[in-house]
Residue, then its C-alpha position, 0 to 999 in steps of 0.5 A: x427534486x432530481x435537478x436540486x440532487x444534481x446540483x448538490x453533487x456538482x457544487x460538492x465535487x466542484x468544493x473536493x477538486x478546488x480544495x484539492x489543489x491548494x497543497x503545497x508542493x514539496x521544495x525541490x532538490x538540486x543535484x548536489x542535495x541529490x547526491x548528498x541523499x542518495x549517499x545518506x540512503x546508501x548508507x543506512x540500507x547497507x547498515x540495515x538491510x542484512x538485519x531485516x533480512x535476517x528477520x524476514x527469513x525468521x518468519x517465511x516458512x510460518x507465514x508460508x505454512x499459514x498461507x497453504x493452509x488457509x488456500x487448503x481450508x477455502x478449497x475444502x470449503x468449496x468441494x464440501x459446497x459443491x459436493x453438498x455437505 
């Protein structure tokens, strides 16, 4: 029975690492198409990186606040633990 077990793993893990490698490869770019990416990328992260900033430094100090004070609740969980309450 043990044996069958193995062979049952073996023929289904030999099933998952065949499959795995029948994805098609993504086509390759060439430096001129390169260029033209990089640019394209360079651009629209000089348009939208001042407004995501923005709206991160909206929310840090609550999501800072929130962090502190669940690490403050596990800590008095742990000495109400340790203390026996």
């Amino acid at each position: 029975m043990k044996a069958f077990g193995g062979i049952f793993i073996l023929l289904i893990s030999l099933q998952f690492f065949s499959c795995s490698g029948c994805a098609k490869q993504a086509p390759r770019l060439r430096s001129p198409e390169r260029k033209i990416v990089d640019s394209l990328y360079k651009k629209q992260v000089g348009i939208l990186k001042p407004e995501l900033d923005s709206l991160c430094n909206l929310g840090f100090k609550e999501r800072v606040d929130y962090a502190v004070d669940s690490i403050m609740d596990i800590r008095l969980q742990e000495r109400k633990k340790r203390l026996g309450y």
